[in-house]
C-alpha positions in Angstrom: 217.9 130.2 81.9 215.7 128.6 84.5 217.9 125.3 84.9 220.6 127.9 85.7 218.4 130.2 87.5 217.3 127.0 89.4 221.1 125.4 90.1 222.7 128.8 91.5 219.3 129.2 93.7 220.2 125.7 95.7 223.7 126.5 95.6 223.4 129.7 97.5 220.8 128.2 99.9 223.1 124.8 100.5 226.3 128.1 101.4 223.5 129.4 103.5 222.5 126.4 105.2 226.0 125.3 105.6 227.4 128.7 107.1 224.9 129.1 109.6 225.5 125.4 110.6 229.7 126.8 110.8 227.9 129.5 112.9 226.3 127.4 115.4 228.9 125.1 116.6 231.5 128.6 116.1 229.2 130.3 118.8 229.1 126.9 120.9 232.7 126.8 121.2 232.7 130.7 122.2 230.8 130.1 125.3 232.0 126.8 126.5 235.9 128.7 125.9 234.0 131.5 127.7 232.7 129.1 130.7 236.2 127.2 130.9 237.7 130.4 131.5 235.2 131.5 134.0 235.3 128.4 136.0 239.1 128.8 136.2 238.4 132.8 137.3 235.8 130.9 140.4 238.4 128.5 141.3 241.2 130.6 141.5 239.1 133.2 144.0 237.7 130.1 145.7 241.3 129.1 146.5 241.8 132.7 147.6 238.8 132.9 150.0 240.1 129.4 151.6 243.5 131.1 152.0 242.2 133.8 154.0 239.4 132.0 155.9 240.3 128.8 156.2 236.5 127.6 155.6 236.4 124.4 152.9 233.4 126.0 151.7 235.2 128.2 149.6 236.8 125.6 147.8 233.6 124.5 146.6 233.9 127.0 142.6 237.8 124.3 142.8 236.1 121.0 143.5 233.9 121.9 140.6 236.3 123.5 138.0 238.3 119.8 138.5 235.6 117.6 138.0 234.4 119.8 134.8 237.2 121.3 133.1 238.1 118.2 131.2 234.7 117.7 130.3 235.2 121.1 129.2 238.1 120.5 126.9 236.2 117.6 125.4 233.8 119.7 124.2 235.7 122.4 122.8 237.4 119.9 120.5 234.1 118.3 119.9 232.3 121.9 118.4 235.7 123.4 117.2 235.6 122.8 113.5 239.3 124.9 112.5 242.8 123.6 112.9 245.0 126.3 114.7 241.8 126.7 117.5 242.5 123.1 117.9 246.1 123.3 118.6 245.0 126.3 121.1 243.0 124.2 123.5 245.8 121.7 122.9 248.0 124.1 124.1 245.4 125.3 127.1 245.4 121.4 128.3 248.7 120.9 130.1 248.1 124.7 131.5 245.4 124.1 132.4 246.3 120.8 134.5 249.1 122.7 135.4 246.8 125.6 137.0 244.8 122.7 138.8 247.8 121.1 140.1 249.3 124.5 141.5 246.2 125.1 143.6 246.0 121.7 144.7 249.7 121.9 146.1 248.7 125.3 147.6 245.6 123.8 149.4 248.0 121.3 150.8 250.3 123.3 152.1 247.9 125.4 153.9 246.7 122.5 155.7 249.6 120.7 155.9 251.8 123.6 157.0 249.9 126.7 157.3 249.4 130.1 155.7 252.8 131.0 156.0 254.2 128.0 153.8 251.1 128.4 151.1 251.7 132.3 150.8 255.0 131.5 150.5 255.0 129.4 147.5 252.4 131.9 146.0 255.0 134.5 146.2 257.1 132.6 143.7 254.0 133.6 140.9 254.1 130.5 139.8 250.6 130.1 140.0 250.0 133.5 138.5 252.1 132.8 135.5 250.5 129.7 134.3 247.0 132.0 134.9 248.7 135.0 132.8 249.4 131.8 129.8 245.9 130.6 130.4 244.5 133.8 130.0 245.9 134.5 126.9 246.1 131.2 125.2 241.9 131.6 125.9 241.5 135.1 124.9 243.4 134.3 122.0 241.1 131.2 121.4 237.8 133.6 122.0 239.0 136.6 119.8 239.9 133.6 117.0 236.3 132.5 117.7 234.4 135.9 117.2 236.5 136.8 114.0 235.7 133.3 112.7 231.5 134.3 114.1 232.3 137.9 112.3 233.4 136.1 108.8 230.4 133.7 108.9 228.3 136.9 109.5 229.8 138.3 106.4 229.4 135.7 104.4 225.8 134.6 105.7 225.0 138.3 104.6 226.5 137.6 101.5 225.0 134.5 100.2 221.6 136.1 101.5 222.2 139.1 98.8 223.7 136.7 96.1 220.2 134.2 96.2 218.5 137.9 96.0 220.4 139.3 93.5 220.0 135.8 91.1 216.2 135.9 91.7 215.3 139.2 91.1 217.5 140.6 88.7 218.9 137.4 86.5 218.3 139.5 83.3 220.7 141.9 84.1 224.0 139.4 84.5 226.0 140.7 82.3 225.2 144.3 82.6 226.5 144.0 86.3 229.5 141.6 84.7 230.4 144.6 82.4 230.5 147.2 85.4 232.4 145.3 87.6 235.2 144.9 84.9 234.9 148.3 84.3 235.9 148.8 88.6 238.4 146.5 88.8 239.9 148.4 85.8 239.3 151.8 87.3 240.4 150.5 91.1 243.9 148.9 89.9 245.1 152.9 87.5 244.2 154.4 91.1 246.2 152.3 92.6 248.6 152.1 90.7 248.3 155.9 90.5 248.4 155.9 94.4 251.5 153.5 94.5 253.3 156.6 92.1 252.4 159.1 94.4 253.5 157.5 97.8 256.8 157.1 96.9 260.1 159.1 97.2 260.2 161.9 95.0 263.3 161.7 93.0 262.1 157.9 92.1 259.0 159.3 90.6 259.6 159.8 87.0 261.6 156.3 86.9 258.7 154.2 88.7 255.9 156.3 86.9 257.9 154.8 83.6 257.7 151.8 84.6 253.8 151.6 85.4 253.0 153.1 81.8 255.6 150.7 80.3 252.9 147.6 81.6 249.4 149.2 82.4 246.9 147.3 80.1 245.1 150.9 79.0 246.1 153.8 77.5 248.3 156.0 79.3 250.0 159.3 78.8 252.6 160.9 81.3 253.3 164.7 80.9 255.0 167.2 82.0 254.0 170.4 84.1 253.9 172.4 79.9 251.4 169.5 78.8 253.8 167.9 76.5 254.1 164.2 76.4 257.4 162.3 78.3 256.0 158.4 77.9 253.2 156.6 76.4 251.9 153.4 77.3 251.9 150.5 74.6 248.1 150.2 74.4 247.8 154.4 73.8 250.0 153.5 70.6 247.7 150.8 69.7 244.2 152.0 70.5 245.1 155.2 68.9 247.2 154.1 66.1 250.2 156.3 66.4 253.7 155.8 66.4 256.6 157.0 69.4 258.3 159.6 67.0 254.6 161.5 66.3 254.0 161.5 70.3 256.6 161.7 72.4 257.6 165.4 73.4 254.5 166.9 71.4 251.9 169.4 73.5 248.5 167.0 74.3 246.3 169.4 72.0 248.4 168.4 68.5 248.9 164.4 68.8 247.1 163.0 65.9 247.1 166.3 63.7 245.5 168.2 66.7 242.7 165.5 67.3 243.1 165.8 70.9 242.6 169.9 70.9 239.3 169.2 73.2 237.8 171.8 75.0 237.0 169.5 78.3 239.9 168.4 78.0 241.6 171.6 78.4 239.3 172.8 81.1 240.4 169.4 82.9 244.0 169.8 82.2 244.6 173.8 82.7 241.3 174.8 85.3 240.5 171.7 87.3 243.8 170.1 87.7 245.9 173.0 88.7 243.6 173.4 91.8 243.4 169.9 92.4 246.1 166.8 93.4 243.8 164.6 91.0 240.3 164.2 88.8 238.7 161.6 88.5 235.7 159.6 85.9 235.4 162.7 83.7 233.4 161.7 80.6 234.8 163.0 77.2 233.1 162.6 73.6 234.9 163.3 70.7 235.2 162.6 67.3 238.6 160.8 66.4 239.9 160.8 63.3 241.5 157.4 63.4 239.2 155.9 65.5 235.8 157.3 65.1 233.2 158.6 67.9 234.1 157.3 71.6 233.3 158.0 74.9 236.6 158.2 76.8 236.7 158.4 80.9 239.5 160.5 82.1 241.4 160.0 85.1 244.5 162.0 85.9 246.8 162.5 88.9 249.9 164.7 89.9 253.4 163.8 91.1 255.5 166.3 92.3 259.2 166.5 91.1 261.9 166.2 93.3 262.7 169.8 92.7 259.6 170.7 94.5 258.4 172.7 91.2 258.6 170.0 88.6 255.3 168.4 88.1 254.4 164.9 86.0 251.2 164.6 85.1 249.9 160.7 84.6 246.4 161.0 82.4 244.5 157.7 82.3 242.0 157.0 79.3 239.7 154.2 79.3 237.2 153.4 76.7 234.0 153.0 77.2 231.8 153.2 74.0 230.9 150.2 74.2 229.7 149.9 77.9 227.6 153.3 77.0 226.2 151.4 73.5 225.4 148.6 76.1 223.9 150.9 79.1 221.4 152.6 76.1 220.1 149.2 74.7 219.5 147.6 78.2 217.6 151.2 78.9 215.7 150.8 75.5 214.9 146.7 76.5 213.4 147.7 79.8 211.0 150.6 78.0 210.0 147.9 75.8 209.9 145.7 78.4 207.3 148.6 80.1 205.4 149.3 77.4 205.2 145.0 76.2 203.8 144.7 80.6 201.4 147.5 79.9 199.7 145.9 76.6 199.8 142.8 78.9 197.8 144.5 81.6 195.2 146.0 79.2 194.6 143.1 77.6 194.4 140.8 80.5 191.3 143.5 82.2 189.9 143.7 78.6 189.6 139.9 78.9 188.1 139.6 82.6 185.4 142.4 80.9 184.5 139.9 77.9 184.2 137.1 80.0 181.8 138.7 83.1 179.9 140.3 80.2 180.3 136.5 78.8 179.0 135.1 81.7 175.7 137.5 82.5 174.3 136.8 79.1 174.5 133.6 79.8 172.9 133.5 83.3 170.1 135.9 81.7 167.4 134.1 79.9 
């Protein structure tokens, strides 16, 4: 138990030490896409202001934004660590030269020819084109690069509460195994329950067939009078009854009235009337052909296509067993308890014998 205690301990803290590594050059390549962009934004006005003012020292934000946007691009392939960001920047390269280019021509023109032949060409919005691609080649690069920060947050979390959950509560493994098949379980009959309700209503009865014909536990479908239209497979099985003994009997006399349950009745002709659906009702009963179990009841309605005709799809799962398991983990940790007291008394009763121990032997 230690040796695996041990081995899923490093494990989680090698995820760990990898994701925030992921993290780090993921947040690098954020900001330099961040600063690219930004230095475009400078160059872009700096061309503007020279435009209007004629003064070279607005195109000092250009001069810098040529000289540093392929060092740029180097380093957003050298800290991008997924595929389609790389084919991004790719993409943002010959825009990007493109971009520089266009305001290079511009600046020419306007002191070649003037402000009338640079305005001119900016008219054509070229220039504002290849920025409208730029922008959105990087903002699709950024947005790729916080989802891929906001995944790596996730899973840092995650591994964090994994290396917690193996160190503090190891003993209870399988407990936690049990309930989580016990939610899958539970998650896919609501869904599959949800899938029934959500489509058209003359297709219900058909597709609400089908689902009982292949759900794993046992299923009844009813009508709005309680009696039964279709059983699932594993209802016949668990159960141990046969098609001609179920099908079209009231609920309360399957199995020679074994199913004649008060809750069960309060469920089906109270609570459900009043309600779409019901859900994790816990029923005990005595079965005849199966003995004592702990059943959890799920059910949901469907609505006919008449408008009045109701199916009724009642889900029943199991779980003796899981309760059987629940109680004897419950009696483990009392024992546990009691086994940490008796620990506790003893260890004080043996720090007394040994101080009383020790003064005797000081004292002469």
């Amino acid at each position: 138990m230690l040796a695996l205690w041990g081995l899923v301990s490093f494990r989680a803290y090698r995820q760990i030490e990898q994701t925030a590594e992921t993290r780090r050059h993921t947040l690098i390549t954020l900001n330099k896409a961040n600063e690219l962009l930004s230095e475009l934004r400078d160059a872009e006005t700096g061309q503007r202001g020279y435009l209007l003012t004629s003064d070279d020292a607005f195109l000092e934000p250009y001069s810098r934004t040529v000289n540093n946007v392929y060092v740029h691009l180097k380093e957003l392939h050298q800290f991008t660590l997924n595929d389609t960001a790389h084919q991004h920047i790719e993409a943002i390269i010959p825009l990007a030269k493109a971009k520089l280019a266009e305001m290079s021509h511009v600046i020419e023109l306007h002191r070649n020819q003037g402000i009338t032949a640079a305005q001119a060409f900016i008219g054509s919005a070229h220039g504002k084109r290849l920025m409208d691609s730029i922008r959105a080649k990087m903002g699709n690069l950024i947005q790729m690069q916080k989802d891929a920060v906001a995944q790596l947050d996730v899973k840092f979390q995650s591994s964090i509460r994994h290396m917690f959950i193996v160190i503090i509560i190891t003993c209870l493994l399988m407990l936690l195994f049990i309930l989580s098949f016990a939610y899958l379980i539970i998650r896919e009959t609501r869904y599959r329950l949800l899938e029934v309700d959500n489509i058209s209503k003359d297709e219900s009865r058909e597709y609400a067939e089908s689902i009982i014909d292949t759900v794993r536990e046992p299923l009844i479908a009813l009508d709005q009078n309680l009696r039964v239209v279709k059983v699932s497979r594993s209802f016949y099985e668990f159960f141990k009854v046969t098609p001609e003994e179920t099908v079209g009997q009231l609920i309360y006399n399957l199995g020679n009235k074994q199913w004649d349950i008060p809750k069960l009745r309060e469920l089906l002709e109270t609570i459900l009337p009043k309600k779409v659906s019901f859900d994790n009702y816990e029923v005990e009963h005595n079965f005849s052909t199966i003995g004592r179990r702990t059943m959890l009841l799920n059910a949901r309605q469907i609505q006919g296509a008449s408008g009045k005709e109701r199916i009724i799809l009642l889900a029943i799962e199991d779980i003796t067993e899981r309760k059987e398991t629940e109680a004897g983990l419950e009696k483990a940790h009392e024992e546990l308890k009691e086994l940490a007291t008796d620990l506790k008394n003893t260890a004080q009763l043996k720090s007394e014998f040994l101080a009383n121990m020790s003064h005797e032997l000081r004292t002469p």
